[in-house]
C-alpha positions in Angstrom: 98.1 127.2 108.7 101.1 127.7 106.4 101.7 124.3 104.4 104.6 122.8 104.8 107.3 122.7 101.5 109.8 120.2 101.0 112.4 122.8 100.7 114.3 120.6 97.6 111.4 119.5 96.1 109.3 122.6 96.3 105.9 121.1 96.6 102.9 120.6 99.6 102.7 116.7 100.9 99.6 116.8 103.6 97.1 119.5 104.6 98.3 120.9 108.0 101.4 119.3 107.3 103.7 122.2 109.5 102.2 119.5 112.4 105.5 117.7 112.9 104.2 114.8 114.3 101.1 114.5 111.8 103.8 114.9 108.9 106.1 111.8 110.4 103.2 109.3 111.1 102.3 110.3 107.2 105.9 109.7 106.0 106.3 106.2 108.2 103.2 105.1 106.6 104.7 106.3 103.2 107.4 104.2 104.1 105.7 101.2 105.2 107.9 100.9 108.4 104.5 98.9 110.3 104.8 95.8 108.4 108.6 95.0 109.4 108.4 96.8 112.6 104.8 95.1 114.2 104.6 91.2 114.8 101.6 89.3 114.1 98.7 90.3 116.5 101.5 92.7 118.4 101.5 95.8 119.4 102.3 98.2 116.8 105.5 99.4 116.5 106.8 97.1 119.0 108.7 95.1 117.4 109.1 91.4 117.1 108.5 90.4 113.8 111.1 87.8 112.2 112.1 88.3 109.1 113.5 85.7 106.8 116.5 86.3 105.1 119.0 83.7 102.8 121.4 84.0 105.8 119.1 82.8 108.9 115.9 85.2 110.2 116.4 88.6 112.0 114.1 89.9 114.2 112.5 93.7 113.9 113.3 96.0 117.0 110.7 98.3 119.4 110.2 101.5 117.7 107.6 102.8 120.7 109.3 105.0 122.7 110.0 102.5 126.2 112.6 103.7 127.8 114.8 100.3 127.8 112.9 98.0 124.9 112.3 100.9 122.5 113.7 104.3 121.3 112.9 106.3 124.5 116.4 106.8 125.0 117.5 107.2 121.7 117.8 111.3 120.0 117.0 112.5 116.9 120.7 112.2 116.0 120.4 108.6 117.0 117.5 108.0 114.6 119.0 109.8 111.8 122.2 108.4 111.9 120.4 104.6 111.8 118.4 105.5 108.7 121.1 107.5 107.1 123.8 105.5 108.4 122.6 102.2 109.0 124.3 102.5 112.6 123.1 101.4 115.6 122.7 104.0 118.8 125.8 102.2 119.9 127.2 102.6 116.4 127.0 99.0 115.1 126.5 98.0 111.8 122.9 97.4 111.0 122.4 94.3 108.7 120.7 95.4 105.6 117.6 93.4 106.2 116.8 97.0 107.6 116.7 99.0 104.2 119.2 101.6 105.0 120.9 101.3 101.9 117.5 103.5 100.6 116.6 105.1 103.8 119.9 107.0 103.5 118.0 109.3 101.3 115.6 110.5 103.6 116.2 114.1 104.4 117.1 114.9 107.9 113.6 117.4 108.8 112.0 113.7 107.5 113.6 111.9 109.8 113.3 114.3 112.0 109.7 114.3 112.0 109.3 110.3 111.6 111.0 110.5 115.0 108.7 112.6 116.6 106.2 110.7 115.6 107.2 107.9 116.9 107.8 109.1 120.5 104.2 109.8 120.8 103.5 106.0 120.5 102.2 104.2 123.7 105.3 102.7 124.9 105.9 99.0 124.7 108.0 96.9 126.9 108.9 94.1 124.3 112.7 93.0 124.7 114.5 92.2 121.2 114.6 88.8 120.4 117.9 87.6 119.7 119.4 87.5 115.8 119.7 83.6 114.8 121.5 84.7 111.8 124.0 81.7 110.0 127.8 81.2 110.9 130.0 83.5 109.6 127.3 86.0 109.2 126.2 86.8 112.8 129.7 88.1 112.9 129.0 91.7 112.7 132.1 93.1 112.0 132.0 91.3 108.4 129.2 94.6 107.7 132.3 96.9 107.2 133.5 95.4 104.3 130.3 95.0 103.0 128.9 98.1 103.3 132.7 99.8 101.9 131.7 97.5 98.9 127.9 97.9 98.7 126.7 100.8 100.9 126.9 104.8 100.1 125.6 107.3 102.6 123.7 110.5 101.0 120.6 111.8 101.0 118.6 112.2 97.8 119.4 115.4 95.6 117.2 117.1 93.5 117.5 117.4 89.6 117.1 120.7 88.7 116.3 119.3 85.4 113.6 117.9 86.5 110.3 119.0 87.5 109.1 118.9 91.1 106.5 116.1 90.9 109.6 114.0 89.1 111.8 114.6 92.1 109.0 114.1 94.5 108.3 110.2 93.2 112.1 109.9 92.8 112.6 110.7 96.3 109.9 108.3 97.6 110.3 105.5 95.4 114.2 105.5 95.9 113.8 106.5 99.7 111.4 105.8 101.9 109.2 103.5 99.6 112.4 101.5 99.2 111.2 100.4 96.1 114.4 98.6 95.1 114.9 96.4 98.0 112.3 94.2 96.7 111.9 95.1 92.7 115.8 94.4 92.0 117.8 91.0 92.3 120.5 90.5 95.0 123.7 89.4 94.4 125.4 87.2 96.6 126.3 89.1 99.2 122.5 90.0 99.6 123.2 93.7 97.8 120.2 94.7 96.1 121.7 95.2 92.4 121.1 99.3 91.7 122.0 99.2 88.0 119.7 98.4 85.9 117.7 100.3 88.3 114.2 99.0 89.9 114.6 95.7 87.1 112.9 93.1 88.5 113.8 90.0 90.6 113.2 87.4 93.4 112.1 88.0 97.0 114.5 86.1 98.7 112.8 83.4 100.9 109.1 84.9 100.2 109.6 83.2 96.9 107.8 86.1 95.2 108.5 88.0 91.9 108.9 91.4 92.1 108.3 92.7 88.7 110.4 95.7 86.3 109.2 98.5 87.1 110.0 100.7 83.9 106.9 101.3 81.4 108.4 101.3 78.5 107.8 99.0 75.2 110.1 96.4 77.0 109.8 97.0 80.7 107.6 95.1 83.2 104.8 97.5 83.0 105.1 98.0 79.4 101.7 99.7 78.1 100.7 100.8 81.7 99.8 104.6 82.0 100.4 106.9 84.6 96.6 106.2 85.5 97.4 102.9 86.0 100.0 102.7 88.4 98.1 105.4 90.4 95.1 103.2 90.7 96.8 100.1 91.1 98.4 101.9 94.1 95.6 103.4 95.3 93.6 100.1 95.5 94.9 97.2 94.9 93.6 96.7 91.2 94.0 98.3 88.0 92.9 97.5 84.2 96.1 96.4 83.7 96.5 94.0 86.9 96.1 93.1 90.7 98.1 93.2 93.7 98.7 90.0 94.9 101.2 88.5 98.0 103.9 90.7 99.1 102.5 93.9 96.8 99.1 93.7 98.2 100.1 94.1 101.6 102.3 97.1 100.5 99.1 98.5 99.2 97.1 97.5 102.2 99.4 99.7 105.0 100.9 101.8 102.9 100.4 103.6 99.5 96.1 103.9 99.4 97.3 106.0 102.0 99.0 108.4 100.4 98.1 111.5 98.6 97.0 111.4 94.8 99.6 113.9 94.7 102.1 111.8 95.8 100.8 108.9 94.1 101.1 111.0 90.8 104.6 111.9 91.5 105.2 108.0 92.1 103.8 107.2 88.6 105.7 110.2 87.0 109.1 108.7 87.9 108.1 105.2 87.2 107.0 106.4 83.8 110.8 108.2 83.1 112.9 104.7 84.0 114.5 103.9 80.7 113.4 101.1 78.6 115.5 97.8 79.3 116.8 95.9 76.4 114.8 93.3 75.3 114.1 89.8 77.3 115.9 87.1 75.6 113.2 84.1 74.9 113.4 81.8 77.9 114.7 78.1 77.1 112.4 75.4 75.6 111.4 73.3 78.4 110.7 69.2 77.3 107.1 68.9 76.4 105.9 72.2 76.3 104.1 72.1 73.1 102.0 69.3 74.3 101.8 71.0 78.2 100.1 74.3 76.5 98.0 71.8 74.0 96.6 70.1 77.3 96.3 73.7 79.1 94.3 75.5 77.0 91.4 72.7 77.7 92.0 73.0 81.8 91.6 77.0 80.6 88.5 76.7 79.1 87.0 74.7 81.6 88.5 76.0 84.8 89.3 79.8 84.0 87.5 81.4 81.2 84.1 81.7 82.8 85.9 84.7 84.4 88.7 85.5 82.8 87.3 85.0 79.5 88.1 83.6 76.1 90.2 86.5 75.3 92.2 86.9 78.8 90.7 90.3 78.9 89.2 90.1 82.3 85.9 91.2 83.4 85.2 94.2 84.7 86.3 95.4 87.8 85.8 92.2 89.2 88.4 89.8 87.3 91.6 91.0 86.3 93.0 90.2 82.5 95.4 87.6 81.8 96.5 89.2 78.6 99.9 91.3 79.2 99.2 91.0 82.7 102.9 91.4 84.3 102.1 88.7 87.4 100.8 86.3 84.6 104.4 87.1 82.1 107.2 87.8 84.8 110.8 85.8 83.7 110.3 83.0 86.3 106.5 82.2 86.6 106.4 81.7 90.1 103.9 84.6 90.6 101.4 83.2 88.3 102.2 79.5 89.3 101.6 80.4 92.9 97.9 82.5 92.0 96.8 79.6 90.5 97.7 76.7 93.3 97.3 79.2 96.5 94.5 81.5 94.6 95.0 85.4 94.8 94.1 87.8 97.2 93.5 91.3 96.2 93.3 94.4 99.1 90.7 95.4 100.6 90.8 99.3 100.1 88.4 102.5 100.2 88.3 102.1 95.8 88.1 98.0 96.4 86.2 97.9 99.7 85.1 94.1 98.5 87.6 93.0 96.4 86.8 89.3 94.4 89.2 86.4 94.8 90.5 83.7 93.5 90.1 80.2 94.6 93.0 78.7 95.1 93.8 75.3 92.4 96.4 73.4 94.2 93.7 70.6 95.5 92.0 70.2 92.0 94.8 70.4 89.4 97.8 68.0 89.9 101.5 69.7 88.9 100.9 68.5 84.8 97.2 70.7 85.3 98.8 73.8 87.0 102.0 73.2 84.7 99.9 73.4 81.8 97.4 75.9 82.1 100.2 78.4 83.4 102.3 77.4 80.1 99.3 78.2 78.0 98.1 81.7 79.7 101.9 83.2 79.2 101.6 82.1 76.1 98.0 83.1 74.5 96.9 86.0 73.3 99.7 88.7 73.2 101.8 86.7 76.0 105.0 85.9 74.7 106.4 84.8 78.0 108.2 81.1 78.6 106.5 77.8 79.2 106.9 76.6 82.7 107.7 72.6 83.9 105.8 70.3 86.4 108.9 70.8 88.5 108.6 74.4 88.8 104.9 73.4 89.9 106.2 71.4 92.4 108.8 73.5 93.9 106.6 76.1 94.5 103.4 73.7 95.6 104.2 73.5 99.2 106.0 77.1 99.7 103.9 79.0 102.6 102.1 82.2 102.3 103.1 85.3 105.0 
């Protein structure tokens, strides 16, 4: 069979990949649309997942194709103009909890084909729960302003400039990976901020730190290669690092199932983001000289045995500590919440039985945790912030997904 070309990005995706159907349920994996779109031990596709937002939660809608629950009545035009649009088949604002803002760059044969994917799904009778969303923002009409402010339709162009494989990641990391939804602060309006792109910041409500993305000498994934970030999303774990909450999850249903082609083209772009300036030292916190004096001793006794003296790691089996981005992020809730909940790598076909890491909160009180985190981001070539008790605390009882 003739492969099938992205006609603006001039390269092959998937063998056999003139198969509409086989190309859609390839591209809604790429775009990780199960983990919103399938509830706890649901059906998948059918909807019924909440998802927490700042403003109040917002439940996921039926993507199987039942005729009054799902999409059987909606048409490809339908479809397209919700991820292009962020309009509902009765031409309502979507709230941006669905990523539309990046979806809009999906070409139309890609939606297309995501769509006929989807309608061979069984069918699902599983009637949308209603939106609990906050006073004044369950009042829908407040999305035309919002999205005149925050929101522009258009789907991604090509840079002739640029070689295919460049254009290729840019299209999925800016489109259907929706990269920036997570790996970019929000402002208060709940916009995810576009310039500096992909630069880092909070999960709302997941209380999660999505890291810079760029791999420059000051970015987030400074002195990663392209090697790196290809294993790392192929499964789970790199030399560099390990996917842990939110990321591991992403890797888990989504990108160790993508092509190495694709996965290549993903590292490509990553590797082109420009350099951020450089982080500004974060402030002195009371006591920190003593808090990394006291956790360098809950180190040695508690964490070297497999992270080693050096922070290096070992192996395959323990990831390094030193220039680790989950242990040197701005805001230490990443590493604060490995070391009290313990971390969780994937369980992929390159990791098929992936170590863990115990979790700390029942043996090490908030000075302990406080401490030993302090001295980590610190030691070695860390050059990252101490962090408090308080920070401890506040992030001691916060619940895992």
């Amino acid at each position: 069979m003739k492969a099938f070309l992205f006609a603006c990005l001039g390269i092959t995706t998937i063998a056999h990949a003139d198969d509409i159907v086989e190309r859609g349920r390839y591209l809604a994996t790429a775009g990780d649309c199960a983990s919103c779109h399938t509830a706890r031990n649901g059906k998948p596709f059918a909807g019924g997942r909440v998802i927490a937002t700042p403003f109040g939660p917002i439940p996921a809608p039926n993507l199987t194709p039942d005729a009054e629950t799902g999409i059987g009545g909606w048409s490809a035009d339908d479809f397209f103009h919700a991820l292009h649009e962020g309009k509902g088949r009765d031409g309502t604002s979507l709230y941006p909890a669905f990523p539309f803002t990046s979806y809009t760059k999906v070409t139309r044969a890609d939606c297309d084909a995501i769509f006929a994917w989807l309608k061979t799904l069984p069918a699902v009778r599983q009637p949308a729960l209603p939106d609990t969303l906050r006073f004044p923002y369950r009042m829908r009409w407040l999305m035309g302003p919002w999205r005149t402010i925050f929101f522009d339709a258009g789907e991604y162009v090509a840079d002739a400039s640029r070689p295919a494989s460049w254009n290729r990641g840019a299209y999925l990391v800016q489109g259907l990976g929706h990269c920036n939804e997570c790996h970019a602060r929000r402002n208060s309006f709940g916009a995810p901020v576009t310039e500096p792109f992909l630069a880092g910041g909070i999960i709302p409500v997941q209380n999660w730190y999505a890291p810079d993305l760029s791999m420059g000498v000051n970015g987030g994934l400074a002195g990663w290669s392209e090697a790196d970030v290809v294993t790392l999303l192929k499964t789970g774990r790199s030399s560099r690092g390990t996917a842990l909450g939110p990321m591991a999850d992403v890797v888990m249903k989504s990108t160790r199932h993508l092509t190495d082609d694709d996965l290549a083209a993903i590292a490509t772009y990553l590797k082109s983001l420009p350099d951020p300036e450089p982080r500004k030292p974060g402030e002195s916190i009371a006591g920190a000289k003593d808090l990394v004096a006291n956790g360098r001793g809950t180190y040695e006794r508690q964490c070297a045995a497999c992270h080693g003296d050096d922070g290096r790691g070992k192996g395959d089996a323990y990831p390094p500590l030193d220039r680790n981005p989950t242990v040197t992020d701005p805001t230490g809730i990443n590493v604060i919440r490995a070391v009290l909940s313990g971390g969780f790598s994937p369980a992929t076909e390159g990791n098929p039985r992936p170590y863990s890491m115990p979790p700390f909160s029942q043996r090490l009180d908030d000075d302990e945790v406080a401490g030993v985190v302090s001295y980590i981001r610190q030691a070695w070539s860390n050059k990252a912030s101490a962090v408090s008790p308080g920070d401890v605390r506040a992030y001691r009882s916060v619940p895992g997904e």
